[in-house]
C-alpha positions as CSV (number, residue, x, y, z in Angstrom):
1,X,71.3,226.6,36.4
2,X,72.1,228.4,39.6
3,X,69.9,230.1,41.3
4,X,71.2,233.6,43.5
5,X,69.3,232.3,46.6
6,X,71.7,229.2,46.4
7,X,75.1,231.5,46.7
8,X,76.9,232.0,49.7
9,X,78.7,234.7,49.5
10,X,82.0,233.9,50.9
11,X,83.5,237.9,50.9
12,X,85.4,237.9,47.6
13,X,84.6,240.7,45.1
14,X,82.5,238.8,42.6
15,X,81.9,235.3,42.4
16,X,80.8,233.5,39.0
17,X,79.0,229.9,38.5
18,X,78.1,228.4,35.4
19,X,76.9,224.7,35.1
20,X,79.9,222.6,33.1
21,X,78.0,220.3,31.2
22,X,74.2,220.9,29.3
23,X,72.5,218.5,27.3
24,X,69.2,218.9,25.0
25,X,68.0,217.6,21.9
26,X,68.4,219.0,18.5
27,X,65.5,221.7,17.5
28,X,65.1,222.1,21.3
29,X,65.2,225.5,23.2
30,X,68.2,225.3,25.2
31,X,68.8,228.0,28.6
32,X,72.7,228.5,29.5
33,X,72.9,229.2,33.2
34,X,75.4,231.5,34.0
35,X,74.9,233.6,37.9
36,X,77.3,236.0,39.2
37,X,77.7,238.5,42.9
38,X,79.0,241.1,43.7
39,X,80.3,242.7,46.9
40,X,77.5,245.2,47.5
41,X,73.4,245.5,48.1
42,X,73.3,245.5,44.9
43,X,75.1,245.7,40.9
44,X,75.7,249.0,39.1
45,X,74.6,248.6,36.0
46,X,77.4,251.1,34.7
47,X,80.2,249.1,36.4
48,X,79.8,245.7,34.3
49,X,80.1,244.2,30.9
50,X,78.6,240.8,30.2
51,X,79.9,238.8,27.2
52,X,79.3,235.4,25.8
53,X,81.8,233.4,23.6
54,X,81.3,230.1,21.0
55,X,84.4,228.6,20.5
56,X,85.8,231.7,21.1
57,X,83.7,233.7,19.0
58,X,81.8,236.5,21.0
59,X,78.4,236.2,20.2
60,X,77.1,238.2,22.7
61,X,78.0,241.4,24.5
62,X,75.8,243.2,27.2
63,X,77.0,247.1,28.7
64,X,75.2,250.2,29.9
65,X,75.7,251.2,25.4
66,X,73.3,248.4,24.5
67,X,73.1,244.5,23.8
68,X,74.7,242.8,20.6
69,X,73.6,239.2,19.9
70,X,72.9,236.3,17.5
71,X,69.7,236.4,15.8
72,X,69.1,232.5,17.3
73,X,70.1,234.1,20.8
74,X,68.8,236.3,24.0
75,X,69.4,237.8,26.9
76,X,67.2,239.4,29.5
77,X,68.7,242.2,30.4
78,X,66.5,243.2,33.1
79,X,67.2,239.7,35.2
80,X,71.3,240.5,34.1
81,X,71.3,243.7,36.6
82,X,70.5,241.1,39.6
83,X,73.5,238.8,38.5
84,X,71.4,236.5,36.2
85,X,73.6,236.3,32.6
86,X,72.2,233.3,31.3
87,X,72.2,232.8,27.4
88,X,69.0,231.5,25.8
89,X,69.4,229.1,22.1
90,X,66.2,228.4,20.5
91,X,65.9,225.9,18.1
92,X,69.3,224.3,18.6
93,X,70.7,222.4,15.9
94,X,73.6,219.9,15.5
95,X,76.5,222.9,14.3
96,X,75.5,224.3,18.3
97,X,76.9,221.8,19.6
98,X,80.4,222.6,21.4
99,X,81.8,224.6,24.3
100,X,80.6,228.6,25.4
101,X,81.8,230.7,27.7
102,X,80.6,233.3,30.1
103,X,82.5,236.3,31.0
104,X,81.4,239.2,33.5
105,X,83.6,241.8,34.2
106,X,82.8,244.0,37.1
107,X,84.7,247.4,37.9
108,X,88.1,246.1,37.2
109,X,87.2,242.6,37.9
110,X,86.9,239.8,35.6
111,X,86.1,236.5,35.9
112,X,84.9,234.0,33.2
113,X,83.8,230.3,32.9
114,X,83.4,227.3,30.1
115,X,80.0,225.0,29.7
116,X,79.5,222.2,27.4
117,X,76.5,222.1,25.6
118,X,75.6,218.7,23.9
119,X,72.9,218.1,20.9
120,X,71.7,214.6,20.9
121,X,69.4,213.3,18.7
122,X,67.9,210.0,17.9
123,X,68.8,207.3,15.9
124,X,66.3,206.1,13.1
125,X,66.0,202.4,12.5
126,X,64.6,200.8,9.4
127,X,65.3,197.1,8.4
128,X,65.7,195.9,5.0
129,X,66.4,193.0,3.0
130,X,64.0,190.9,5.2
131,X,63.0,188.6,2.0
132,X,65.3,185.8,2.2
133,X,65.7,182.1,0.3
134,X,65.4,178.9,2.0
135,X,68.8,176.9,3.2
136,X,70.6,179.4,1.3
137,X,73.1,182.4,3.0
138,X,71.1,185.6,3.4
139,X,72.2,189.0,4.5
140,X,70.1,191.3,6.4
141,X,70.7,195.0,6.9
142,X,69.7,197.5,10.1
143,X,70.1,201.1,9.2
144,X,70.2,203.6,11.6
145,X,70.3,207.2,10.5
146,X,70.1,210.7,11.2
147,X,71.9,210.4,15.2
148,X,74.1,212.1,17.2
149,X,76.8,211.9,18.8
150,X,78.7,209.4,16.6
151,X,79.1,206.3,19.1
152,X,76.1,203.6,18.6
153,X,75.8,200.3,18.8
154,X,73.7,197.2,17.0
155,X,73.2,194.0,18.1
156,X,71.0,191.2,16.3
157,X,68.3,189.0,18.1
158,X,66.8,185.8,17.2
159,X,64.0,185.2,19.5
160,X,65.6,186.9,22.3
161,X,69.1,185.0,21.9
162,X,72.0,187.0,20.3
163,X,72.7,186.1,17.1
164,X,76.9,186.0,15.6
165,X,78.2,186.9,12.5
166,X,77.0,190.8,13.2
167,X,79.0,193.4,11.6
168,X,79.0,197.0,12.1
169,X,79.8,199.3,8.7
170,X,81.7,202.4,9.0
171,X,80.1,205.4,10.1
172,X,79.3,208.2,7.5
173,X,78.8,212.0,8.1
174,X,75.8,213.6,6.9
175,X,75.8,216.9,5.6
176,X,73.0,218.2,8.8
177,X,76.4,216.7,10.7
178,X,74.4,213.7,11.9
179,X,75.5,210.3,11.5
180,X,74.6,207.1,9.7
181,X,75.9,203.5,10.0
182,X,74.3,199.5,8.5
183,X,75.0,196.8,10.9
184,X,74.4,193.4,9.2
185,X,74.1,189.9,9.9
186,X,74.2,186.6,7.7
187,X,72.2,183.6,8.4
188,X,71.2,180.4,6.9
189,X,67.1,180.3,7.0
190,X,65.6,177.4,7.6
191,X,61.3,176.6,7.4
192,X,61.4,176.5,10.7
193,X,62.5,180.1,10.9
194,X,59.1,181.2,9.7
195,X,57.8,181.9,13.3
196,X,60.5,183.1,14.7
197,X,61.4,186.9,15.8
198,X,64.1,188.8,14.8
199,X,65.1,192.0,16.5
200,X,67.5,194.6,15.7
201,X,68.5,196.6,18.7
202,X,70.3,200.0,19.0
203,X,72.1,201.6,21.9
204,X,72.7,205.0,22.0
205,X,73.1,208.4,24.2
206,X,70.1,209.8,23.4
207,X,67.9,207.0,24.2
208,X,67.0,206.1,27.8
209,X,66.6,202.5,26.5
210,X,68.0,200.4,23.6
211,X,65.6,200.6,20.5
212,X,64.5,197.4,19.0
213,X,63.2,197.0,15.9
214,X,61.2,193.4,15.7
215,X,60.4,191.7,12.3
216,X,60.1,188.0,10.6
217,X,61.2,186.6,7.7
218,X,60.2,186.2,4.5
219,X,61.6,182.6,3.8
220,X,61.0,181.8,-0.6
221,X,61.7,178.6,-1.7
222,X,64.7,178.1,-3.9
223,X,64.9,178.2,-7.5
224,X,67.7,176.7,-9.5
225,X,68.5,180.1,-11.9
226,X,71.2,177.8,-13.1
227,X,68.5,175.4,-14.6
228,X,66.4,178.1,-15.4
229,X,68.9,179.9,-17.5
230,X,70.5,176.2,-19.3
231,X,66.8,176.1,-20.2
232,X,66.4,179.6,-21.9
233,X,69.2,179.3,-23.5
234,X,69.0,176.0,-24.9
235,X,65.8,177.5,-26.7
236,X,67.4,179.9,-28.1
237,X,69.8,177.8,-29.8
238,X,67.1,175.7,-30.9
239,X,64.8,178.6,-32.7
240,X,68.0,179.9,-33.8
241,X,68.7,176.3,-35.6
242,X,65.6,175.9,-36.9
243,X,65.9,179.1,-38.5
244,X,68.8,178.5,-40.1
245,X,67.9,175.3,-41.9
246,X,64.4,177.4,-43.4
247,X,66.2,180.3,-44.8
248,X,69.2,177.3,-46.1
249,X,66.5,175.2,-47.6
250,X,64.7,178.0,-49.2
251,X,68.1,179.5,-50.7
252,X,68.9,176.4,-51.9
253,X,65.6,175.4,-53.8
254,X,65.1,178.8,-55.0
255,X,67.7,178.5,-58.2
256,X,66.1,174.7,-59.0
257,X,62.6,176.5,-60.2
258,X,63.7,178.7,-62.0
259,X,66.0,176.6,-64.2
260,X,63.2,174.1,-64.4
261,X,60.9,177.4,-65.7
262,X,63.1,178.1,-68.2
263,X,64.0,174.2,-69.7
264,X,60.4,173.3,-69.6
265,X,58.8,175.1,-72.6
266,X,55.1,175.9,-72.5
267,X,53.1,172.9,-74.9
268,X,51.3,175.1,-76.7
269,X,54.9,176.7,-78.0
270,X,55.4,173.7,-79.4
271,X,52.4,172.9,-81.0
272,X,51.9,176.4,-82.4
273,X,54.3,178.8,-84.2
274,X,54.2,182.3,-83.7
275,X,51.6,184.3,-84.7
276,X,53.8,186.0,-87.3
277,X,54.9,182.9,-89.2
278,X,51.6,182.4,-89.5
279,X,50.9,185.1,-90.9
280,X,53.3,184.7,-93.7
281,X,52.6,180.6,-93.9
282,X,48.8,182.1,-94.8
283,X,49.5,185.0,-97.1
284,X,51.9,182.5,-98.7
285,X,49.2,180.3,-99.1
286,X,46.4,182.7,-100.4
287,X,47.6,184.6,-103.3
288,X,45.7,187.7,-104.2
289,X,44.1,188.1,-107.5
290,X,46.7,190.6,-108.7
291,X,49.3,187.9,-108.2
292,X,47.3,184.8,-109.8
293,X,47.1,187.6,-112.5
294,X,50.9,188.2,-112.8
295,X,51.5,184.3,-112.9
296,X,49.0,183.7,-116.0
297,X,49.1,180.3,-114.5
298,X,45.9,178.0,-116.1
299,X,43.2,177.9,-114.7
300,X,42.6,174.6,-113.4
301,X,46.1,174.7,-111.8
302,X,44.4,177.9,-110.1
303,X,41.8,175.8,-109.2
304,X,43.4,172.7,-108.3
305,X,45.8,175.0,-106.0
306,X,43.0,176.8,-104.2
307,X,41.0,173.9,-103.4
308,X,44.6,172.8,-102.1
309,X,45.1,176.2,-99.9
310,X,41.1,176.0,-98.9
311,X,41.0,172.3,-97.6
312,X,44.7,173.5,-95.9
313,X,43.1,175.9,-94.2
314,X,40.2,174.6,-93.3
315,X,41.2,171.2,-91.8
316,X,39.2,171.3,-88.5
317,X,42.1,169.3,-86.4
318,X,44.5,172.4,-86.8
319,X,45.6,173.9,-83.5
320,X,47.5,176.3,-85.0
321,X,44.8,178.6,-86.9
322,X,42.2,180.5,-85.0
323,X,38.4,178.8,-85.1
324,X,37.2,180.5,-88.1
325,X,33.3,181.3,-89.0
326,X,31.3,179.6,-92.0
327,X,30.3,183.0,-92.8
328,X,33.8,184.2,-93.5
329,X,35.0,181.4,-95.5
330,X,36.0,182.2,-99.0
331,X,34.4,180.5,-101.6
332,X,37.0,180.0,-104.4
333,X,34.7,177.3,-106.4
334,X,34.1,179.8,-109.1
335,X,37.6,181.5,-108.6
336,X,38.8,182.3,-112.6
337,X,41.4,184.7,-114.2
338,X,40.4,188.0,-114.3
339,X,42.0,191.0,-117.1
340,X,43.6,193.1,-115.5
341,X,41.2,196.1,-116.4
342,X,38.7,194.7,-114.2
343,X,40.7,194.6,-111.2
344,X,39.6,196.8,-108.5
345,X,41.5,198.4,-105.6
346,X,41.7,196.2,-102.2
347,X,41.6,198.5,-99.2
């Protein structure tokens, strides 16, 4: 900024200076210089008009009516009557960076000039992929984000000595207009890069020195996935075997029992009719009194043919008769014809 004390007046009307080029950091408060004189002891405050321009968008105006400015802006109005029309940015952000202009116009003189204001700010750097596998190709990545202006650069450093096969991605916008890039390198890890230190360095604008970022490596042993994988699925194809034969077998073997079920009759079947032929084999065997009666057979064939029915039924070998008590066996020793008169009802 230019200070009045610094201007020699050199006996032109008014003379404007204005610094060309400004540079602060974003979220910075920021002072555009811009000093002017007059011919005269001093300025009329009625005779001028002080405006300020963004890209040639007025942002501020300044007349004996009254000052109209940005709410991010001021002016002192006070220090403008003794030439001093700088413009004051607080906060400054990335979308303020770009060219203003100061114009003064005093009495029917005007003169105006142009200063570049420039936002930097600085790069983040964060390193990634440091976990790498022994004699095997590895990529690692340095991000930086969140800078500006655009232009950077990344190097890669193994212990101090610049490492090749560096590349350098395509720069993205961010939607805060800052800017962020990968930069990474491939190498081949060895055990003996267990000790060694790798650096990541960035060069840019904003920083009065390069930025390193210093790491090691975290070297794993390699494992054969290829083997690993034959392995899992070679399982799986076995289990998936053996359960194929168990649910064969058992389909096969299921239809064999129950054919052998049904030819194989149960012993006692054979030995022993059914209950109902029994039945009948019996009552065939024991006439009732009604129907010795009908027959009028004699009465030693009677006899003769219970002592038959009795020793039938009572031959202890027989499977096929239930175990019958002493006390409810029949005595027919003194069985004889009865008249029919003396029959009696059987329940």
């Amino acid at each position: 900024m230019c200070e009045l004390s610094d201007l020699a007046w050199s006996g032109a009307a008014m003379k404007l200076l204005i610094s060309p080029t400004q540079r602060t950091f974003r979220g910075s408060n920021v002072v555009l210089g811009c000093t002017f004189l007059v011919d005269g002891p001093s300025v009329e405050p009625s005779s001028f008009i002080i405006k300020w321009y963004f890209k040639r968008k007025e942002i501020l105006t300044f007349s004996s009516e009254g000052l109209i400015i940005h709410p991010r802006m001021s002016f002192n109005a006070q220090t403008a009557r003794n030439g001093d029309a700088s413009l004051y940015i607080s906060n400054v952000t990335i979308f303020d960076d770009g060219t203003y202009t100061c114009s003064v116009m005093y009495k029917m003189e005007q003169k105006e000039k142009n200063t570049q204001l420039q936002i930097m700010a600085s790069p983040k750097v964060m390193i990634t992929n440091k976990v790498v596998t022994e004699n095997k190709a590895s990529t690692m990545t340095c991000t930086a984000t969140e800078f500006y202006p655009p232009d950077i650069k990344i190097t890669w450093l193994g212990d101090e000595q610049l490492l090749q096969n560096s590349e350098l991605g395509e720069i993205t916008l961010n939607d805060d207009r800052t800017f962020s890039v990968l930069s990474t390198v491939t190498i081949t890890p060895s055990d003996g890069d267990r000790d060694r230190t790798f650096s990541c360095r960035v060069l840019h604008t904003s920083l009065l020195e390069p930025m390193r970022k210093d790491f090691q490596l975290d070297i794993q042993k390699d494992l054969n996935i290829g083997l690993i994988v034959g392995i899992i699925c070679a399982v799986f194809i076995l289990l998936a075997t053996l359960l194929g034969i168990f649910f064969y077998m058992r389909h096969r073997s299921a239809p064999q029992t129950a054919k052998i079920q049904q030819s194989e009759p149960d012993e006692m079947d054979q030995l022993c009719p059914p209950e109902d032929n029994v039945i009948m084999d019996n009552q065939q065997q024991h006439p009732s009194p009604q129907e010795a009666y009908v027959r009028e057979e004699p009465e030693a064939d009677v006899r003769e043919e219970s002592d038959d029915i009795r020793n039938d039924c009572m031959a202890p070998t027989d499977p096929c008769l239930p175990h019958i008590e002493e006390s409810s066996v029949i005595e027919l020793d003194d069985f004889e014809v009865i008249h029919k008169s003396e029959l009696y009802d059987y329940p």
